[in-house]
C-alpha positions in Angstrom: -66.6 -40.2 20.1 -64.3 -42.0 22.8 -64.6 -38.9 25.1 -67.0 -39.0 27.9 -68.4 -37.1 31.0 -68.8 -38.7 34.2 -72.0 -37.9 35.9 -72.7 -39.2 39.6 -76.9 -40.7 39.5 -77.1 -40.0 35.8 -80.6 -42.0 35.1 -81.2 -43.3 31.6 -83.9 -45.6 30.4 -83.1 -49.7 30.0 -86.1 -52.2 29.4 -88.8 -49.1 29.1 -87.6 -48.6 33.2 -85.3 -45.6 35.0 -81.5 -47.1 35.6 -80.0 -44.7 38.2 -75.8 -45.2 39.0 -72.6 -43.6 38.7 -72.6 -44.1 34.6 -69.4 -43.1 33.0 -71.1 -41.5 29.4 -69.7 -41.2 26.6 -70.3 -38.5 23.9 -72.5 -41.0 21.5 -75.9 -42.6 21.5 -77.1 -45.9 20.5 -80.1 -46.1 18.8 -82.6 -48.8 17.8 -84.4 -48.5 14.4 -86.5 -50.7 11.9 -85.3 -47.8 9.3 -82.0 -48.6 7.1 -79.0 -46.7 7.4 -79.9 -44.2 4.5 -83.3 -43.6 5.6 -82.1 -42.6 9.2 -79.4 -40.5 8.2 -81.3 -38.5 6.1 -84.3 -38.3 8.8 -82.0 -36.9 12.1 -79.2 -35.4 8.9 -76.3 -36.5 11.3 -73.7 -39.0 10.1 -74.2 -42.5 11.5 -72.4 -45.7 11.9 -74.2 -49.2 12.1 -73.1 -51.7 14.8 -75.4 -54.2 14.8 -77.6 -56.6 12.2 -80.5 -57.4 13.7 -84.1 -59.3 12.4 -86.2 -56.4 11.8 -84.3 -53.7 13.1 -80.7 -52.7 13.5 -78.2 -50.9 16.0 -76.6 -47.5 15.6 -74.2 -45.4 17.0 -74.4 -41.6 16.4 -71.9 -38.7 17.7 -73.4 -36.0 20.5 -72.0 -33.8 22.6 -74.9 -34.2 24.9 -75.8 -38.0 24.7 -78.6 -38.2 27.5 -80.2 -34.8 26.4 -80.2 -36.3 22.9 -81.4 -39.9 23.7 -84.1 -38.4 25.4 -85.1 -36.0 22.0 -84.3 -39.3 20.2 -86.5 -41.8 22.1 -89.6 -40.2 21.2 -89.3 -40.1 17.6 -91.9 -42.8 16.3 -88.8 -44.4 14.0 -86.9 -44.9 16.8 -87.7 -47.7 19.0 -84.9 -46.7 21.8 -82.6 -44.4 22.3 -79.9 -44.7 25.1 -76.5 -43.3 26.0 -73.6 -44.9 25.3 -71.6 -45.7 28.7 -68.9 -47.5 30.0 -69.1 -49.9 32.8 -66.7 -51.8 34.9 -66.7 -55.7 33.9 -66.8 -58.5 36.4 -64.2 -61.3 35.8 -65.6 -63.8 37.0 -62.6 -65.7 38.5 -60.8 -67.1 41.7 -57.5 -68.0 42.8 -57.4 -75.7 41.1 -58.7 -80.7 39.5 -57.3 -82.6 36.7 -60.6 -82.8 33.8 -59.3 -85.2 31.3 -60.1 -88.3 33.6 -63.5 -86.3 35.0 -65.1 -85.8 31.5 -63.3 -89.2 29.7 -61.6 -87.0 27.3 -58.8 -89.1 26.4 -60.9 -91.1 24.5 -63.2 -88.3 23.0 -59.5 -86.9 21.3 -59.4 -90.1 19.7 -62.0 -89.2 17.3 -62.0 -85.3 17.7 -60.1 -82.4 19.1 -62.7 -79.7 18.0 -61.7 -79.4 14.2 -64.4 -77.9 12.4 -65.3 -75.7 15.4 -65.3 -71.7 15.5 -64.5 -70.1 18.9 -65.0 -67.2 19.9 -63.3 -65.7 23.5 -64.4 -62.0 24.1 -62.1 -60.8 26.8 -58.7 -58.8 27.6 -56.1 -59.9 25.6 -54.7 -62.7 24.4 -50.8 -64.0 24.7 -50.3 -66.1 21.6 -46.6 -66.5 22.1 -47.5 -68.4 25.4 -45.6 -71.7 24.5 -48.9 -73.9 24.9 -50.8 -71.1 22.3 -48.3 -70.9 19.7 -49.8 -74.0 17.6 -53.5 -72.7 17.6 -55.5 -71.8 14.2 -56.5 -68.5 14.9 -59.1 -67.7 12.5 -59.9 -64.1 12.9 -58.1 -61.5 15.5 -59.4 -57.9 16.6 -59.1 -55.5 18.9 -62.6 -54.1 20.4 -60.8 -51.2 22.4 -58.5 -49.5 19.5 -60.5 -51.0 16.1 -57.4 -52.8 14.8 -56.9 -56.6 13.7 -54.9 -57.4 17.1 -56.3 -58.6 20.0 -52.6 -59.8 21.4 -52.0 -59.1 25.1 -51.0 -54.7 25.4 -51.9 -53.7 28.4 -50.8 -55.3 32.3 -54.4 -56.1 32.8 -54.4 -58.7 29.7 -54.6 -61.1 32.0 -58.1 -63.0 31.8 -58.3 -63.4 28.0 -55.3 -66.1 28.2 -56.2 -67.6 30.8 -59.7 -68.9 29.2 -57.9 -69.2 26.3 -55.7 -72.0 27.5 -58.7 -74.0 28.9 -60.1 -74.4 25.6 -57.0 -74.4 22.9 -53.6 -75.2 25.0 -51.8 -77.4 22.6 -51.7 -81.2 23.2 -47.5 -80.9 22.5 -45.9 -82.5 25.4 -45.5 -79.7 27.7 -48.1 -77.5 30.2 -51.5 -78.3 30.0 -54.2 -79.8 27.6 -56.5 -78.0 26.3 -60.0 -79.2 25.4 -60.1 -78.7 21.6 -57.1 -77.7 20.6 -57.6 -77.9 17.0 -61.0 -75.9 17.0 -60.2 -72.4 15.7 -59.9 -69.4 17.2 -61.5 -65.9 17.1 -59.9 -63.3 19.3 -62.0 -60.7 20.2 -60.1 -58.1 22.7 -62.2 -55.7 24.8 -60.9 -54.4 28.6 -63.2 -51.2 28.2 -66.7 -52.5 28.6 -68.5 -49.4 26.6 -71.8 -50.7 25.5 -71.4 -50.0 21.6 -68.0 -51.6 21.7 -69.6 -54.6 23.2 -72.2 -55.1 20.5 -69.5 -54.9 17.8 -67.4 -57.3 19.3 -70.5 -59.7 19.5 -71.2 -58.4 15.7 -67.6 -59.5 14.7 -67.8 -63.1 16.2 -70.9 -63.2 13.9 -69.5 -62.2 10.7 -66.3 -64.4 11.5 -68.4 -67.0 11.5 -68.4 -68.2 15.2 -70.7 -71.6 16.6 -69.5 -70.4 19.8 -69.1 -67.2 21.9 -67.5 -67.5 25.2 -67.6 -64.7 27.9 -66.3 -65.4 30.7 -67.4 -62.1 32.7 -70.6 -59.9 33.2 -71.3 -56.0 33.3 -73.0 -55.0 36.7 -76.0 -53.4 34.8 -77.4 -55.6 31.7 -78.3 -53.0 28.8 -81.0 -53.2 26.2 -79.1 -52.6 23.4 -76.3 -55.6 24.5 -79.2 -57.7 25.0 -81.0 -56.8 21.4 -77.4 -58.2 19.7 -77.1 -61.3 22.4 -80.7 -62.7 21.7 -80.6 -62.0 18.2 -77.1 -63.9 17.4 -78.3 -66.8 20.0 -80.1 -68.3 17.4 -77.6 -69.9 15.5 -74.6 -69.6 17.5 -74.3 -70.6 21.7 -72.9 -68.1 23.4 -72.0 -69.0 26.9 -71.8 -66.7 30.3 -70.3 -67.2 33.5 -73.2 -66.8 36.0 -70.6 -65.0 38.1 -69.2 -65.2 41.9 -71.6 -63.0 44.0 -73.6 -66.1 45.4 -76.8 -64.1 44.2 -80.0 -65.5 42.7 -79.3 -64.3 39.2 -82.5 -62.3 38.6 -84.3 -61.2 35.2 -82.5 -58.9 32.8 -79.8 -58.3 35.6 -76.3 -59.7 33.7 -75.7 -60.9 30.3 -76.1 -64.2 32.2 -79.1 -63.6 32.7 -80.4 -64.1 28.6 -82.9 -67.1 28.2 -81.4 -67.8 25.3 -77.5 -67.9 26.4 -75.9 -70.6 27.8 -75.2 -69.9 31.6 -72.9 -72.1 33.8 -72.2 -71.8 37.3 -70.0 -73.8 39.5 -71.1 -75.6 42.3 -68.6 -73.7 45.1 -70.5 -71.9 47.3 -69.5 -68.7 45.7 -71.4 -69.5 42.8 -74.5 -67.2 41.2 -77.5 -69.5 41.3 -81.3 -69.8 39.7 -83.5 -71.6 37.8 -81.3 -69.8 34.7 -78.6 -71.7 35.2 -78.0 -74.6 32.4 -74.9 -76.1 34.1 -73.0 -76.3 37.5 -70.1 -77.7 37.7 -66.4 -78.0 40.0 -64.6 -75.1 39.4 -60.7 -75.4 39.9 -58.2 -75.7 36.6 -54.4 -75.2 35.6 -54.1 -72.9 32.9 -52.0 -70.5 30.6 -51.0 -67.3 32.3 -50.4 -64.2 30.3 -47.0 -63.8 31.8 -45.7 -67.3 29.7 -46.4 -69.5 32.9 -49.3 -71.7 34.3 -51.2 -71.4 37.3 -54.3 -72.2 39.0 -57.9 -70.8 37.6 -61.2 -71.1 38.9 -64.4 -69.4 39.6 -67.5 -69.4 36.7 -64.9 -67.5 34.8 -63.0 -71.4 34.5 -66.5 -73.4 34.7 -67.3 -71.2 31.1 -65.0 -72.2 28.9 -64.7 -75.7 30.6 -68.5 -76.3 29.0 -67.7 -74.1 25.8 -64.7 -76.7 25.4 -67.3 -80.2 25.8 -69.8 -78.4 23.3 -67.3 -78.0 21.0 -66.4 -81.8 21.0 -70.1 -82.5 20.5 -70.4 -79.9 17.6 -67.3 -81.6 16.3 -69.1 -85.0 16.6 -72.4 -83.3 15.1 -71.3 -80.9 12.8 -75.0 -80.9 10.8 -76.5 -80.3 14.8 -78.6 -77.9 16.3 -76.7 -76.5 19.2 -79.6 -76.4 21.5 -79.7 -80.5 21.1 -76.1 -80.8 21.8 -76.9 -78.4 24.8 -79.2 -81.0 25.7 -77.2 -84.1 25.2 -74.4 -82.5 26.6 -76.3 -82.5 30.1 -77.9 -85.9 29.7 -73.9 -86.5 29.9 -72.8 -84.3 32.7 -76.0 -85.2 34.7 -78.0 -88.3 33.5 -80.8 -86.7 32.4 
């Protein structure tokens, strides 16, 4: 199922429109159905595997040797309301190579009454270095790996960079040395993913969910927005804020472009020039940190893929303070806050 064919100008259909690039496809289709797993199985009599939960419909992934020939077949089946090749794109980290934020955001004396217990957080990234001296104290409440379907999302590969660096933003340990995190007593769900393959993308959304996550924080974007990442996004937005780096391309973030692109997610920019900009964006603010490195050091972060977490981090203190809250009011009160207003 992990094999794939690269095909230069492969076209497939996202949003009910033709998407034309350089796609990297794999040998499986996703597939969007009101039907349950049962019914479908026995309707296409092909073995299935269900990916995603959603209201009135649900997300599968089914084997082919031919995946755009058979999304195409697929797509015009009247139980099927899409069909679309699974692919692999590249991801954008949205970071750049920093401001002290205890004094900026008065956190010294939100710690006295919370750190973030009580709060799930989810990082989807590359992988995370745990053993990092300021990461060894942190509750990690659930680990996997998106990339190899295993329990571990711990650093493996050279490029498991990112992950800890986000990481340390929001959970470095308030022990004396290094940095402070902003909730450091929050817990933490580790979801690893360096291959951005659209069905491993909705599990590792479908994962936070089931482990229970108020938060989801991605600091990244895929250069091409697909329907089926979307479905899973908007559908798990309603009870848990999932936050996006807007990204560093200093582009008007346009309609069902990137993940930060969602109504319904949380987008944060950062207000450096290099910056994505719109009406989308919920928050902007200075980019520049110290944080963990993967390597066991610290260095300097920045970018939206630092201005992310940073806001994931204050939400968390207000869902901390507001456990019985709706996220979308401390959203709001959150900005009254950062902006009087």
């Amino acid at each position: 199922m992990l094999s794939s064919l690269f095909s230069k100008e492969v076209c497939i259909t996202n949003f009910n429109k033709q998407v034309c690039n350089d796609f990297n496809l794999l040998n499986s289709v996703i597939v969007k159905s009101s039907l349950s797993k049962q019914e479908l199985k026995e309707k296409l009599n092909k073995d299935i595997k269900q990916i995603a939960f959603l209201e009135n419909s649900n997300l599968y992934l089914i084997d082919s040797n031919n995946s755009l020939e058979y999304s195409k077949e697929l797509a015009k089946k009247e139980f099927i309301s899409y069909a679309q090749p699974n692919i692999s794109q590249t991801r954008n980290l949205n970071f750049k190579p920093s401001q002290n934020i205890t004094k900026k955001y008065n956190l010294e004396k939100i710690w006295q009454t919370t750190q973030g217990e009580g709060v799930n957080i989810a990082i989807i990234d590359d992988g995370f270095n745990l053993e990092h001296e300021d990461l060894k104290g942190v509750h990690v409440l659930f680990s996997y790996d998106a990339d190899n379907k295993n329990l571990d999302a711990s650093k493996k590969l050279n490029i498991d960079t990112h992950g800890t660096q986000v990481a340390g933003i929001i959970f470095a340990q308030h022990n004396g040395i290094g940095i402070d995190g902003i909730v450091p007593h929050a817990n933490f769900i580790a979801v690893r993913q360096t291959t951005n393959i659209t069905s491993d993308t909705v599990v590792a959304f479908t994962v936070a969910q089931k482990a229970k996550a108020n938060i989801i924080n991605c600091s990244w974007n895929s250069p091409i927005l697909l329907e089926p990442v979307y479905d899973v996004i908007k559908y798990l937005s309603k009870d848990t804020a999932i936050v996006f780096a807007a990204g560093n391309s200093h582009k008007e973030i346009k309609p069902l472009s990137t993940e930060a692109s969602i109504p319904e997610v949380i987008t944060v920019g950062a207000t450096q020039k290099y910056s994505n900009y719109g009406n989308i964006l919920d928050f902007k603010i200075p980019s520049g940190i110290i944080t963990t490195n993967s390597n066991g050091t610290y260095g300097s972060f920045g970018g939206t893929s630092a201005t992310a977490p940073l806001i994931t981090g204050l939400l968390a203190l207000k869902m901390s303070q507001n456990p019985h809250a709706k996220y979308t009011k401390l959203v709001a009160d959150l900005k009254k806050v950062l902006y009087g207003n």
